[in-house]
C-alpha positions in Angstrom: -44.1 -107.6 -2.4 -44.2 -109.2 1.3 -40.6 -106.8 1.4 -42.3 -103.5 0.2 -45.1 -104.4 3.0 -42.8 -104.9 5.9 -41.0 -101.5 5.0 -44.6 -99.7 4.7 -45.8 -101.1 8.3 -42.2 -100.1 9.5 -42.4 -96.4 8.2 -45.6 -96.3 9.6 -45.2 -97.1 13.6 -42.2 -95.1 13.3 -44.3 -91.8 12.3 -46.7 -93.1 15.3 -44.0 -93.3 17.6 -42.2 -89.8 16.5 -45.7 -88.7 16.6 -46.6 -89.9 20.4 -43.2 -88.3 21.0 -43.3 -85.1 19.6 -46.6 -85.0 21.7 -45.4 -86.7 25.1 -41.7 -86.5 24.9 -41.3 -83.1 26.8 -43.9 -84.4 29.4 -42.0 -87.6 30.1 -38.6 -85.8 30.4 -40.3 -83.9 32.7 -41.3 -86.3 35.1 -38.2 -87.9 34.6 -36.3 -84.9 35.9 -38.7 -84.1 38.9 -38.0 -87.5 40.0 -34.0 -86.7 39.9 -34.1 -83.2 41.2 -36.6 -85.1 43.7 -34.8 -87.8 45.1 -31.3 -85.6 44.8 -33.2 -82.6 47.4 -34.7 -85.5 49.6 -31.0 -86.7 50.4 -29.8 -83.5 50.6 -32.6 -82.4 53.2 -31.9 -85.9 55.1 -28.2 -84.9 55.1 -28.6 -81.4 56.1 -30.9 -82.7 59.3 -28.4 -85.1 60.2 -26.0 -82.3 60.9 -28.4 -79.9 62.0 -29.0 -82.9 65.1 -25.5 -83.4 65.1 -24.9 -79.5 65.8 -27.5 -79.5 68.3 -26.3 -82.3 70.0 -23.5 -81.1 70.7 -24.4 -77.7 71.7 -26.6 -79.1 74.3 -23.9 -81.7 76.0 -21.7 -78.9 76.2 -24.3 -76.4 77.5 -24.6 -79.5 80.3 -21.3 -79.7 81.2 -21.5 -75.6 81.6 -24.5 -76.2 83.8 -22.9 -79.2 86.1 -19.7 -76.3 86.3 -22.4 -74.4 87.7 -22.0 -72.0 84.9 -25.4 -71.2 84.7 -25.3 -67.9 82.6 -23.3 -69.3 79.9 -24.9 -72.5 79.6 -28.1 -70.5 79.6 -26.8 -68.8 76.3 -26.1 -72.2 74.8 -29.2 -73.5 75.6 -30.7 -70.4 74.2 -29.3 -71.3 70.4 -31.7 -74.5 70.6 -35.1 -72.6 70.4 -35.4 -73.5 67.2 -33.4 -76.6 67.1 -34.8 -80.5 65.9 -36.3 -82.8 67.6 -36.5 -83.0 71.1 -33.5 -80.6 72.1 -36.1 -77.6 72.8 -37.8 -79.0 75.4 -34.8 -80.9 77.1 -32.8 -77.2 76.8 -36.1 -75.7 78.8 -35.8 -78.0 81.6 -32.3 -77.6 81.8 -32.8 -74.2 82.2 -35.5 -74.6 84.7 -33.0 -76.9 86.7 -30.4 -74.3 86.8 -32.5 -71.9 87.8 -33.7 -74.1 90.8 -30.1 -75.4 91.1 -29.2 -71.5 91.8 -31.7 -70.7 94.2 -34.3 -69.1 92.0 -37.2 -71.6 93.0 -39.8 -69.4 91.8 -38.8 -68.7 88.4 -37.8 -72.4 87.9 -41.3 -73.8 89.1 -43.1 -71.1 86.7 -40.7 -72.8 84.1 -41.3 -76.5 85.1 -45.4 -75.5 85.3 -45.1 -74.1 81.6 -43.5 -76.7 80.5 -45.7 -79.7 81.8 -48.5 -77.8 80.1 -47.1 -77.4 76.9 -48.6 -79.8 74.2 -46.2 -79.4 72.0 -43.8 -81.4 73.1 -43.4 -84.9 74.4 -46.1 -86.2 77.2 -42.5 -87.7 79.1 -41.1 -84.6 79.1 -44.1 -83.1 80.1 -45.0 -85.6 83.2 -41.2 -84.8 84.2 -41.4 -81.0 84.8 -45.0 -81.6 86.3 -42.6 -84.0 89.0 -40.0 -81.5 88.9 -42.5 -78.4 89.6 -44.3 -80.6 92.7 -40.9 -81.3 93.8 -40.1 -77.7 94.3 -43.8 -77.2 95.5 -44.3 -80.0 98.4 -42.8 -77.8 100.9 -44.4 -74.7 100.4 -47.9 -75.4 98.5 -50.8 -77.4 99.6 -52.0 -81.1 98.9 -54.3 -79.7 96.2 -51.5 -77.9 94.5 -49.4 -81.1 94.6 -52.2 -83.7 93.4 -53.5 -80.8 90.5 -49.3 -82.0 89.1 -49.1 -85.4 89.9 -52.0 -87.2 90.3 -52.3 -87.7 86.8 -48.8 -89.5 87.1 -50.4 -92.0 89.9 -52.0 -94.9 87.9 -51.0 -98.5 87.9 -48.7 -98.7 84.9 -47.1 -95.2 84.7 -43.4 -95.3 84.9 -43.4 -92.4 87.3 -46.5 -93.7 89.6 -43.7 -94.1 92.8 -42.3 -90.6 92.0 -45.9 -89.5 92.3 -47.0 -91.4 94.8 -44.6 -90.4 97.2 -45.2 -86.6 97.0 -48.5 -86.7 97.6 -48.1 -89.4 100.5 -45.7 -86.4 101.9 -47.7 -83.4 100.7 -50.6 -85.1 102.6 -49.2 -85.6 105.8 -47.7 -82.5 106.0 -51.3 -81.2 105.5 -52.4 -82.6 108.6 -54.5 -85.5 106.4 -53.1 -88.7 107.9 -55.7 -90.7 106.0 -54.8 -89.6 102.4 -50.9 -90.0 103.5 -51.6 -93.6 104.6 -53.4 -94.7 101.2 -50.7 -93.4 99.3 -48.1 -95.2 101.5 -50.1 -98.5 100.9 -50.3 -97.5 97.6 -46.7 -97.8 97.4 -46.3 -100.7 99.9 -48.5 -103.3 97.6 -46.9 -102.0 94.5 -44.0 -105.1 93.7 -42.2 -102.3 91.5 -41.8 -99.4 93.9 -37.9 -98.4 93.9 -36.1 -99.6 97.1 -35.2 -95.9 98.1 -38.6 -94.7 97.9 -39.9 -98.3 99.8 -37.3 -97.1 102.7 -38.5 -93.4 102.7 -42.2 -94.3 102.9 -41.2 -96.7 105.6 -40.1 -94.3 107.6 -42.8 -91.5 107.0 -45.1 -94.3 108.6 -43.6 -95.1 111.3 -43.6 -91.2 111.5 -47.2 -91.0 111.4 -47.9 -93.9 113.5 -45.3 -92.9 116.4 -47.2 -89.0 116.1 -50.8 -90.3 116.9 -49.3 -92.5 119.4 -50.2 -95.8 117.9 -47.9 -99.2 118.3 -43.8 -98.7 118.0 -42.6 -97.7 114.5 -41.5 -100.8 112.8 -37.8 -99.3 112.2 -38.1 -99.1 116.6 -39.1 -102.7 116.9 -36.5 -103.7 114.5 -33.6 -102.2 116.4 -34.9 -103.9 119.8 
């Protein structure tokens, strides 16, 4: 009798389970395949970025080496192709371009490129605080302080990586502006600042002994040196 049982509790979970089947088979072969096709189209998209970066990659180092041949137009078509390109290449394409342009003697066009460009929040703030350097750069000798701190000034502050870049221009942009004042607290700026580049440390050195020898205060120190 137990036998007869066994083979009656047997029958019946089978019809449960072809039942629980015939009702959620189709759903669970479903999800099953999503999560094949899934997985198979998320490699594939990962693989076809990979070469799309590769691509671009190369496109721009050779649009570079067009640009340092000074062979602006065609690098200019290269750097074209990356409008639309991944990651980062865009914006480095752009101020490539911009470069060129001031590399060629268009300064105009190239600081109305490097202006866009640091206002553009769509890419990078680094590559944005660049082309502002770049524009003021191209500006110091031309625009006033106002101009020049409006770029930079931003740029200024005690832990940005491009504080001595910044500080600099406006220590120039000022004393060409006649303001002698601002110039020296931008120089001192840079003096007490243990991190300011060597080069720069040398160039503000000698812009103050510039403006001291100019409003005929004690020797430059560069003068006293050499004695």
């Amino acid at each position: 009798m137990s036998d007869i049982f066994r083979e009656v509790d047997e029958d019946i979970r089978q019809e449960k389970y072809r039942r629980l089947w015939d009702r959620f088979g189709p759903w669970v072969l479903g999800v099953a395949v999503l999560i094949i096709v899934g997985t198979g189209g998320y490699r594939g998209w990962l693989y076809w970025q990979e070469q799309q970066s590769q691509s671009a990659g190369d496109t721009f180092f050779e649009a570079v080496r067009l640009s340092e041949a000074q062979n602006y137009e065609e690098a200019a078509a290269l750097y074209g192709e990356l409008d639309n390109a991944l990651g980062g290449y865009p914006a480095l394409a752009k101020l490539r371009q911009a470069t060129d342009l001031s590399n060629s003697g268009k300064t105009e066009e190239a600081l109305a490129e490097f202006d866009a460009l640091s206002r553009d929040t769509s890419i990078m703030d680094a590559l944005r605080d660049v082309a502002a350097l770049r524009a003021a750069y191209l500006a110091v000798d031309t625009q006033g302080y106002g101009d020049i701190a409006d770029r930079v000034e931003k740029l200024t502050g005690d832990t940005g990586p491009f504080r001595a870049a910044a500080r600099e221009l406006l220590a120039l942009s000022a004393w060409k502006a006649g303001d002698i004042e601002t110039a020296r607290q931008w120089i001192s700026a840079l003096e007490d600042d243990a991190e300011t580049p060597a080069d720069v440390s040398r160039r503000v050195s000698i812009l103050s002994d510039v403006i001291r020898s100019s409003n005929g205060e004690a020797k430059a120190d560069s003068e006293g040196n050499n004695q």
